[in-house]
C-alpha positions, -999 to 999 in steps of 0.1 A, spaced: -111 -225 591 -75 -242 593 -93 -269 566 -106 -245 542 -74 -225 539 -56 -260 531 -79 -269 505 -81 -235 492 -39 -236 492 -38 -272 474 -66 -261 447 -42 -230 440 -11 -254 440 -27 -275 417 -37 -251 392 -5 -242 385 11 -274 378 18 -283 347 -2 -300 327 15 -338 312 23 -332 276 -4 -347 251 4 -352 219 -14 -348 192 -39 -369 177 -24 -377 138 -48 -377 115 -50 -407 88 -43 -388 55 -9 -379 74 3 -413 75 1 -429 41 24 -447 15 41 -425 -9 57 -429 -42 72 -395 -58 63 -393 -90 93 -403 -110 109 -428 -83 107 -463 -88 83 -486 -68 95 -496 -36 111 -527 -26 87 -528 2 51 -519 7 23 -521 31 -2 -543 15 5 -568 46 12 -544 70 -16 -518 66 -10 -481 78 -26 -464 102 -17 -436 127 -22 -461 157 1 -485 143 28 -456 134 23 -440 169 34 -475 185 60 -477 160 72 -444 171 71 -449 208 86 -482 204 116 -464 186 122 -444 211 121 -468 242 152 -484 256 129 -512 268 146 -528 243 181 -533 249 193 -557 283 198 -529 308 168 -509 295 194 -476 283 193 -479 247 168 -476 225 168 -472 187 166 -436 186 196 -432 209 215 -440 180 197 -430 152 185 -393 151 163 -369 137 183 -338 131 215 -362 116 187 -376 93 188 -406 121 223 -412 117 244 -409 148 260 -374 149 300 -372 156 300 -409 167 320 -433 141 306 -466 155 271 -473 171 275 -473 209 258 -500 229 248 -513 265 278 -511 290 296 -487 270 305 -513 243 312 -497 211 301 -513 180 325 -523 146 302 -501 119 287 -462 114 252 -460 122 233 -459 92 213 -426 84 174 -437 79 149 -422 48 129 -440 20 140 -474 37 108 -485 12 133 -490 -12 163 -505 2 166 -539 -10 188 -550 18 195 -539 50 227 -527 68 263 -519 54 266 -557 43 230 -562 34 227 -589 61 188 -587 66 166 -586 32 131 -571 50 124 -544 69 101 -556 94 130 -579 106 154 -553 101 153 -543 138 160 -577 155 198 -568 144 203 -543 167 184 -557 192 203 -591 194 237 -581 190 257 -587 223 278 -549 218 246 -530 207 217 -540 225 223 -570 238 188 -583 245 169 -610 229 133 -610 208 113 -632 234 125 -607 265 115 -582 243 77 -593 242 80 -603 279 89 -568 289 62 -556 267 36 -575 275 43 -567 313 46 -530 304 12 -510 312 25 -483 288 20 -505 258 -15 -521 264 -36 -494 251 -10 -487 224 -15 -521 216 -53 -526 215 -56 -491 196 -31 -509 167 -39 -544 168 -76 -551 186 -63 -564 214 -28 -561 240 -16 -593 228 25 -588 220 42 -611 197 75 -602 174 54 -599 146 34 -570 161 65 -552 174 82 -553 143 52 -542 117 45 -508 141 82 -505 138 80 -505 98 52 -483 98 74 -458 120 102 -462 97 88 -474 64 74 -435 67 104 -419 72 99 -399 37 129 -374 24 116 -360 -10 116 -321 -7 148 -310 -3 162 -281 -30 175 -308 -58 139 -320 -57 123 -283 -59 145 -280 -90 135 -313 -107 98 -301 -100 107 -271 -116 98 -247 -83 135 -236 -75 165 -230 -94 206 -240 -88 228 -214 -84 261 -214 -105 279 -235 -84 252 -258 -75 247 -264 -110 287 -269 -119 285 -292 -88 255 -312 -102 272 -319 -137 299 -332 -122 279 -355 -94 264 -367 -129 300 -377 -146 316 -390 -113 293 -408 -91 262 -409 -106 269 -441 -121 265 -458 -79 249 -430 -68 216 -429 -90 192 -405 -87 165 -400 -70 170 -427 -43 213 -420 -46 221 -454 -43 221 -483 -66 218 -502 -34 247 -521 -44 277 -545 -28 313 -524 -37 346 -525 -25 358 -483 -33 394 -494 -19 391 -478 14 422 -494 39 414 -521 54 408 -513 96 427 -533 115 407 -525 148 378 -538 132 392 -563 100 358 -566 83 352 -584 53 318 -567 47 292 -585 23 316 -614 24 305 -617 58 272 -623 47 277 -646 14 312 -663 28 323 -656 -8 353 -645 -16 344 -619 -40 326 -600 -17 353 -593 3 355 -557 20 321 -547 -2 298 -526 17 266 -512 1 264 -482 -12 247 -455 10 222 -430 -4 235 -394 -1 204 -377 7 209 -355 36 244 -366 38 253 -332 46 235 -337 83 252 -372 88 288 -371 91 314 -392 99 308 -413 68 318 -447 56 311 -479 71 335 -473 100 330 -438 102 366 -429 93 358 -393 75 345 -366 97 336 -342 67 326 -343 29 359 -329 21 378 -358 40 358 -381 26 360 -371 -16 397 -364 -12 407 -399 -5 375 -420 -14 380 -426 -49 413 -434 -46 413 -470 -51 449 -470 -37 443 -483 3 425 -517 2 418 -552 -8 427 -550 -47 413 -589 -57 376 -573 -54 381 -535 -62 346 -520 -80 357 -520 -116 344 -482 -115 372 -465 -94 400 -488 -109 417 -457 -122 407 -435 -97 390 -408 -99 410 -371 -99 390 -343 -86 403 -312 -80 400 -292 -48 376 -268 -67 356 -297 -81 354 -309 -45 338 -279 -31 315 -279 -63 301 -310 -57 299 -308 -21 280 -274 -27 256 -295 -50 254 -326 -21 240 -297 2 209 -295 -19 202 -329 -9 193 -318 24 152 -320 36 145 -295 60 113 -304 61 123 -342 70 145 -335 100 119 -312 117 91 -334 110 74 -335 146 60 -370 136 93 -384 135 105 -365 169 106 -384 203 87 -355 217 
């Protein structure tokens, strides 16, 4: 009798545990390459790294592991996320393994497709190796590619993952880093309100609109539309950081006139990814347009011919434009459960 009641007890026990979370299955037409109409083609596309909802779903997991980094803490998402439009929220500099803080802003990630180059000196030209950067630097993650694949390839976690993407559980770089850019290559931001209104489906309000004209006859010319970015190397005159002394592109080329350039960021979403610049020295939109056009604090030899004068706004036009920048935010895109860790 003492034996029945005990299995009856466990049976009842057990079927009120919680179930393990399984997510759900994504279905091809979900994870696809897409050009907008009226955007320019990509920089990068996937006709040697074919799509398919395996490969993204061990791009994502990979994301979001800190298998990657030395001491296992820090994985890609830690500093890059969703709801900051995968920029690092309230954090000027990437922090790394052992509390280490990094010299440079975490980059917000969206329509990476097109980026020509990689990074705020456009150090890495692809976005499949994009992610060894990170990875290898001794005050981010501090690990290196070939413990990466060991730690992999000894992970049970990954062996399905793998055989469902690939055919088979063998890891290599090459692998790691193509499930990676399906992750991120599909990291999509196209429907906020500015593009409602260039589809003709929404309207600006008075402000919004005031704002937009005069986005269009001050920073338009670097900050192109659609993408907002001309993906370019400029020095905007921003003091030059003594904590940090970096030469920017420069310390790419080893030219001299690319000293203290950094590459122009696209201002989608910006609104979600404060502090901005490449040391993340503003803390709000309105820090950051009343002293970024300047042209006054830094390295003069190189300043972009475009701010040489300055550029006066006044605090009305400030709030204008920032009320237009706010219609660059994608809802959609920072809720997108594809993108979240869970």
């Amino acid at each position: 009798m003492r034996l029945v009641f005990t299995i009856l007890l466990l049976s009842i026990i057990s079927g009120c545990s919680v179930d393990p979370e399984i997510k759900p299955i994504i279905a091809a037409d979900n994870i696809k390459e897409i050009i907008p109409d009226g955007w320019p083609t990509p920089y990068y596309n996937f006709s040697n790294n074919p799509l398919t909802p395996d490969g993204f779903i061990l791009g994502r997991t990979l994301f979001y592991d800190p298998i990657f980094s030395s001491d296992n803490t820090i994985s890609c998402g830690s500093c890059h996320q969703q709801f900051a439009a995968f920029a690092n929220l309230a954090h000027d500099v990437s922090h790394g393994v052992n509390g280490l803080l990094g010299k440079r802003n975490t980059p917000a990630l969206q329509n990476l497709n097109w980026n020509t180059s990689f990074a705020h000196d456009g150090g890495v030209t692809n976005l499949e190796f994009f992610p060894s950067v990170p990875i290898t630097l001794p005050y981010e993650m501090n690990e290196t590619i070939n413990h990466v694949v060991l730690k992999i390839s000894n992970s049970s976690k990954y062996k399905p993952l793998l055989i469902a993407a690939f055919g088979n559980d063998t890891v290599t770089s090459q692998r790691l880093f193509k499930a990676l850019a399906q992750f991120t290559g599909t990291m999509y931001s196209f429907n906020s309100k500015y593009d409602q209104v260039k589809k003709g489906k929404d309207t600006y309000t008075p402000q919004e609109q005031i704002g937009y004209n005069l986005f269009v006859q001050k920073c338009a010319t670097c900050h192109k539309e659609p993408l907002f970015s001309d993906y370019l190397f400029r020095n905007i005159g921003l003091s030059i950081n003594p904590a940090y002394n970096d030469s920017g592109r420069a310390h790419i080329t080893g030219n001299a006139s690319d000293r203290f350039k950094f590459k122009t960021p696209s201002l989608r979403n910006i609104e979600k990814s404060a502090p901005y610049a490449h040391d993340g020295r503003y803390s709000s939109l309105t820090q950051l347009l009343s002293n970024h056009f300047t042209g006054t604090g830094g390295y003069a030899p190189t300043l972009d011919a475009q701010i040489q004068a300055g550029i006066s706004l006044t605090t009305q036009e400030m709030n204008d434009i920032i009320t237009f920048l706010n219609t660059l935010t994608d809802p959609t895109f920072l809720t997108d459960k594809r993108f979240s860790e869970n």
